[in-house]
C-alpha positions, 0 to 999 in steps of 0.5 A: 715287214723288216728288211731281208738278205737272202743268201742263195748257194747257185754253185757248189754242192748244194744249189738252191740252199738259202739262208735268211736274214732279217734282223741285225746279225753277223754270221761266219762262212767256212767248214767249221762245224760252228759257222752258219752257213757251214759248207761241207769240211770234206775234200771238195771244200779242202780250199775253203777255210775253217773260217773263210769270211765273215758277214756283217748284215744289217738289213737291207746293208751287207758287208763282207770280210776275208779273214785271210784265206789260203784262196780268197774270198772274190765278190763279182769276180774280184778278189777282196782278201787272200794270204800270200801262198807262202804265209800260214793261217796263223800269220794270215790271221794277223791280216785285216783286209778292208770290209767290201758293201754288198748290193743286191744280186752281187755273187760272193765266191769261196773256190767253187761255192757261189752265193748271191745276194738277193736283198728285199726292202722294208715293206709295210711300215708299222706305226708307232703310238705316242713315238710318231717319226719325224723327217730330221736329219741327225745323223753324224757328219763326213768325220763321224762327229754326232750333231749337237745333242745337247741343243735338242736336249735343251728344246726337248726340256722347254717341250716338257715344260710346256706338256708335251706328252713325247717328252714326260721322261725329261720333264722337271729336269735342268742339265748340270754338266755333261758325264761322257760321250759315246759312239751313238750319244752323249750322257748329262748330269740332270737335276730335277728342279722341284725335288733336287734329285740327280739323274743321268740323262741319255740320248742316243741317235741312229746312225742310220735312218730309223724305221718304224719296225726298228724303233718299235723292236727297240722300245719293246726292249726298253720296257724291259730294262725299265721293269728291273729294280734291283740295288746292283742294277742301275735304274732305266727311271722313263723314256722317250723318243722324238725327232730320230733320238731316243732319251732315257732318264736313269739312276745317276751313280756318283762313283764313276765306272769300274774303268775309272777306277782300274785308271785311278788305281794304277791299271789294275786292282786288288783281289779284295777289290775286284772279288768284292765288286764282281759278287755285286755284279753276279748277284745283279746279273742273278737277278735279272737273269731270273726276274719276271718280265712282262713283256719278254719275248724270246730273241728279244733279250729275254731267254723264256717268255716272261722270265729273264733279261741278258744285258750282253755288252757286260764290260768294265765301263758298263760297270758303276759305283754308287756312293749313298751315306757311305755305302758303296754300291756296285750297279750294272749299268746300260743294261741291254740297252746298247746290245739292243739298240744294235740289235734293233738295227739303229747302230749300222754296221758296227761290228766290223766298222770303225764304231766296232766296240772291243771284242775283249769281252765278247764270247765265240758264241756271241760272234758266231751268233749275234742274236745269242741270248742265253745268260751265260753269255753274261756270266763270261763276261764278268769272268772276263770283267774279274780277269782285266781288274786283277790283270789290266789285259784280255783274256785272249791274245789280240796283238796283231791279229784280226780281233774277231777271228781271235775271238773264234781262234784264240783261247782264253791265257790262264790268268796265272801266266798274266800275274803268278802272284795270284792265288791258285785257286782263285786262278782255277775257278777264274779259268774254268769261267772262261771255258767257252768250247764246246759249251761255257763252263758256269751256266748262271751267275749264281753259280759263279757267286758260289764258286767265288763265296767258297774261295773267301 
């Protein structure tokens, strides 16, 4: 069995309630309708912010933040984050107070609600077929720098060429040159040497240590990913894992992402451009949304049993250009895959850590709730994604402000107000995409396709 957080409410109005967490999530605490847990907005509460703090809960880890409350959020009695009395919740918003690590049987208290923290650790570790553990120590050194990926990479490639089983993903291959760096591995051209072919080479390493239940959940979803085959979708080609790193072989794209080319092009892009590449990723995310997954199951990055995957981490650098007899294809790339490797437990505690990606592109239902796998969360991201092509800015307005509370707080500036030269209607159909309260305007990325097709 995983690791469990259990949150039990000692004090306040509902003693006894508890809340259950055993997987990778976050959660926001306060009187807001939308938090989980949600406490009474009634005159008992009235101290208690809407959003009062936020938890970052990774199993058997959990970490808390104020955003700033009128009260302060106090952890075994000492206050960890409180606005001044005399600043407003908009300037108190603009604070960001350090995350404070929670240990088992602390109380976290809000005015008069107490919680404790009752932590349960891994019980019963599961075995893994053909993806046996091994006790190495990878994980990144005091100033956050990864070990050196490559030289394992390098051993891993003599071990393929040899027949070992673990490493069939990687085997025939010869690295060229490194593509790019990541938070949690590193990208490499590879060449197959027999057939002359390019691949991407990933690896990737938890930053904590992986168990057995993790790498399981996370392999599961890569079986996922690897079942897709579509033209705008990059290919997952095999996979692997040994020694605490997990490596992947996929299609290698030659055209660099789209943030490279919003750089080449000035900081922005042209409507032609950036509507072009857009229809490319919807129908991508179109089909993927709805295409038959043999081993898809609910909370896993599916939304039915058997049908769909949501990739969840749609963004600009997750965006790929193609370049085959001249063909210029667009390919969405990562698909699901760094969402899941979070998911899994294998990142730590990214959100509010200093791994934490941009919450540019991230919906309020995505915070609110971390797990949240419905396809038009994707569908908002690529209005988001069409929104900082044109515009070369977010959405929602960050500046000096805690960036997940603006993610709850802040909503989406019509596109107009950026850059009035746009088109009108193009800038209405981009609006009503980033609708998001109560619900996200375009359901599936057909939709949003067809809204785009009618403008053109």
């Amino acid at each position: 069995m995983p690791a469990k957080v259990t949150l039990t409410i000692t004090q306040g109005k509902s003693p006894g309630r508890q809340y259950t967490f055993d997987s990778r999530t976050t959660c926001i605490i306060g009187r807001s309708k939308d938090c989980n847990p949600q406490l009474p907005d009634d005159e008992d509460h009235r101290t208690i912010s809407r959003y009062h703090c936020l938890l970052d809960i990774n199993p058997p880890a959990i970490r808390v933040r104020d955003f700033g409350s009128k009260n302060g959020t106090y952890v075994n009695g000492e206050k960890i984050g409180q606005r001044q009395e005399h600043q407003t919740p908009e300037e108190g918003a603009k604070l960001q107070f350090p995350e404070y690590d929670l240990q088992n049987g602390d109380e976290i208290k809000l005015s008069n609600t107490v919680f404790v923290v009752n932590i349960t650790p891994e019980l019963n570790s599961l075995h893994i077929p053909n993806f046996p553990l091994k006790p190495v120590n990878l994980n990144q050194d005091q100033n956050g720098q990864l070990p050196n990926l490559l030289e394992y990479i390098k051993r891993f490639l003599g071990l393929a060429e040899r027949g070992e089983q673990n490493f069939i993903a990687i085997r025939g291959y010869h690295i060229i040159q490194l593509l790019g760096k990541g938070a949690f591995g590193e990208v490499y051209l590879a060449q197959h040497n027999q057939t002359g072919n390019f691949a991407a080479l990933k690896v990737m390493l938890p930053a904590v240590a992986a168990n057995d239940w993790a790498v399981k959940m996370f392999i599961r979803e890569t079986e996922n990913t690897k079942a897709l085959r579509h033209e705008n979708v990059v290919e997952l080609i095999n996979y692997g894992y040994s020694e605490n790193i997990f490596f992947f072989t996929m299609e290698y794209c030659n055209g660099g992402t789209i943030d490279d080319l919003i750089e080449q092009q000035g900081g922005r892009l042209s409507i032609d451009i950036a509507v072009r590449i857009i229809l490319q990723v919807l129908t991508g995310l179109d089909y993927a949304h709805n295409a038959e997954i043999p081993n898809v199951k609910l909370g896993s990055g599916g939304f039915g049993k058997g049908r769909g995957l949501v990739h969840r981490d749609l963004k600009p650098s997750n965006i790929f250009l193609s370049n085959v007899n001249d063909k210029l294809t667009v390919k969405i790339g990562d698909y699901g895959l760094a969402k899941a490797f979070d998911l899994a437990g294998l990142s730590g505690q990214t959100l509010t850590g200093t791994k934490g990606g941009s919450p540019g592109f991230m919906c309020r239902q995505q915070l609110l709730n971390y797990k949240y796998v419905q396809p038009e969360v994707d569908v908002w991201a690529a209005a988001v994604c069409l929104y900082f092509m044109l515009t070369g800015t977010y959405p929602r307005n960050f500046t000096n402000s805690d960036p997940f509370l603006a993610v709850l707080q802040n909503d989406p500036v019509p596109i107009r107000q950026r850059d009035g030269s746009l088109p009108k209607p193009l800038a209405e159909v981009i609006d009503l995409a980033l609708v998001e309260k109560p619900e996200i305007y375009f359901k599936s990325a057909n939709e949003f396709k067809q809204a785009l097709l009618n403008l053109f």
